[in-house]
C-alpha positions as CSV (number, residue, x, y, z in Angstrom):
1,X,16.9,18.7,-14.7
2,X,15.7,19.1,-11.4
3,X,14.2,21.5,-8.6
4,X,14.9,22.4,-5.2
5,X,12.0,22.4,-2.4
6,X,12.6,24.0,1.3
7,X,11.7,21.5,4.0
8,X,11.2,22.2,7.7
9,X,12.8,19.8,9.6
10,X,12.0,19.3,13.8
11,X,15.2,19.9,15.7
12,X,15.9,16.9,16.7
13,X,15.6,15.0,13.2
14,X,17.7,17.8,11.5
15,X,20.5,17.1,14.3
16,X,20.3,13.6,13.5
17,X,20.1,14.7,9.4
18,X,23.1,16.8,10.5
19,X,25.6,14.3,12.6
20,X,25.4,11.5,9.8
21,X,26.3,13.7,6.8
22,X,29.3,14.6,8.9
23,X,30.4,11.2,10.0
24,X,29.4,9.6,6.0
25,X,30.9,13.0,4.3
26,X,27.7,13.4,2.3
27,X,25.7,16.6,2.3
28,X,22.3,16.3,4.2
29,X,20.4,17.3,0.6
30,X,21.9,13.6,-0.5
31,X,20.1,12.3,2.5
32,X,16.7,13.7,2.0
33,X,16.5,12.9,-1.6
34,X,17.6,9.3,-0.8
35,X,14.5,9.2,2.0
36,X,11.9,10.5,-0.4
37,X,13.3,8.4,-3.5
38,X,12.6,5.3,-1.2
39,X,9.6,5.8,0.5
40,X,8.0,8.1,-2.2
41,X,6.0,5.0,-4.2
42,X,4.8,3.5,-0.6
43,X,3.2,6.9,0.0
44,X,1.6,6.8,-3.4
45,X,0.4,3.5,-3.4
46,X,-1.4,4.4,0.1
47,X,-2.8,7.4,-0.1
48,X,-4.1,6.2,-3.7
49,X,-5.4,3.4,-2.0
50,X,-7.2,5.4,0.4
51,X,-8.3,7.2,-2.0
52,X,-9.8,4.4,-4.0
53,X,-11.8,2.8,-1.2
54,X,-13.3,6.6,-0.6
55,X,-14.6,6.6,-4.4
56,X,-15.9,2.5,-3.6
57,X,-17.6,3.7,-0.4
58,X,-19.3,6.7,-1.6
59,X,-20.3,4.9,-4.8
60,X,-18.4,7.0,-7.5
61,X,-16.5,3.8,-8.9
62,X,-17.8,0.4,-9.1
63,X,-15.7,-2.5,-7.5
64,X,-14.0,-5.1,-9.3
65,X,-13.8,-8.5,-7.9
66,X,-10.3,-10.0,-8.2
67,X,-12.2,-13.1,-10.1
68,X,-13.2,-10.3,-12.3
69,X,-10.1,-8.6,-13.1
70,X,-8.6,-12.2,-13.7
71,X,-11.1,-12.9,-16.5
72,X,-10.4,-9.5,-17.9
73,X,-7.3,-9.7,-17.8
74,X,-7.0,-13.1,-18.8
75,X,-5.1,-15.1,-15.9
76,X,-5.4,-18.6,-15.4
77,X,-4.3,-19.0,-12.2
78,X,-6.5,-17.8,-9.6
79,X,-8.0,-18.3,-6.5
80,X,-11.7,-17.6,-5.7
81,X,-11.3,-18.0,-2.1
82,X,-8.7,-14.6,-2.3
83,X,-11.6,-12.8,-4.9
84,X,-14.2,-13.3,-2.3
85,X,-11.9,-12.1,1.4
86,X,-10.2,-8.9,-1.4
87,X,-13.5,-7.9,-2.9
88,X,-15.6,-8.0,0.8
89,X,-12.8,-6.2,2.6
90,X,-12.2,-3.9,0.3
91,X,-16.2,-2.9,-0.1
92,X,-16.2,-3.0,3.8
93,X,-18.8,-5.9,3.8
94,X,-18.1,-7.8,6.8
95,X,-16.7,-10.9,6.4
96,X,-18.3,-14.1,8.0
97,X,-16.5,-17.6,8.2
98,X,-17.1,-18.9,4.4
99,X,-15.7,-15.5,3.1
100,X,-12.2,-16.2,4.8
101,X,-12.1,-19.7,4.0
102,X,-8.6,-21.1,2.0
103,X,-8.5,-21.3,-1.4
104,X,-7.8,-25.4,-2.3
105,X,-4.3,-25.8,-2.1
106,X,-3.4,-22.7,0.2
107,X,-2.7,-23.2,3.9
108,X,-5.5,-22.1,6.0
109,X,-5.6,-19.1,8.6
110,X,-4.7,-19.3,11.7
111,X,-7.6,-19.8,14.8
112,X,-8.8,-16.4,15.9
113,X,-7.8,-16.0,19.8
């Protein structure tokens, strides 16, 4: 089953919307559905993100350490070097120099400018 939704479009994008279902012969609804279809999860995954680090900086959820989650979740491959720059960025510690070092075996950054 599905639903229908009104959507206000700027002039200039529905023109646009408009001319290619002309020259493809699809209807501009086939258009729109395929836009928000693919770009749907990205949204998601952002604003959920955003969402997240709110919670972490205003101390409603604890963070977990990406060394963490890999013992939880039992992984055996794993880099401590990524646990230590993912868990301090996402906390918004600043990072100093041993924070961003590379994990053994994994190139190292580029110099800063």
């Amino acid at each position: 089953m599905s639903k229908s939704t009104a959507v206000r479009l700027p002039d200039e994008t529905y023109e646009r919307l408009k001319v290619l279902a002309e020259r493809t012969g699809r209807t501009a609804t086939y258009y729109l559905r395929e836009a928000i279809e693919e770009h749907l999860e990205d949204l998601e995954d952002i604003y959920l993100a955003e969402q997240a680090l709110v919670d972490i900086r205003n101390g409603r959820v604890e963070p977990v350490s990406a060394e963490e989650m890999s013992k939880r979740l039992s992984l055996d491959d794993f880099s401590i070097g990524t646990s230590r720059l993912s868990h301090a960025s996402v906390a918004g510690t600043p990072l100093k120099a041993a924070d961003t070092a590379a994990a053994p075996g994994a190139a190292a950054p580029p110099p800063s400018s």
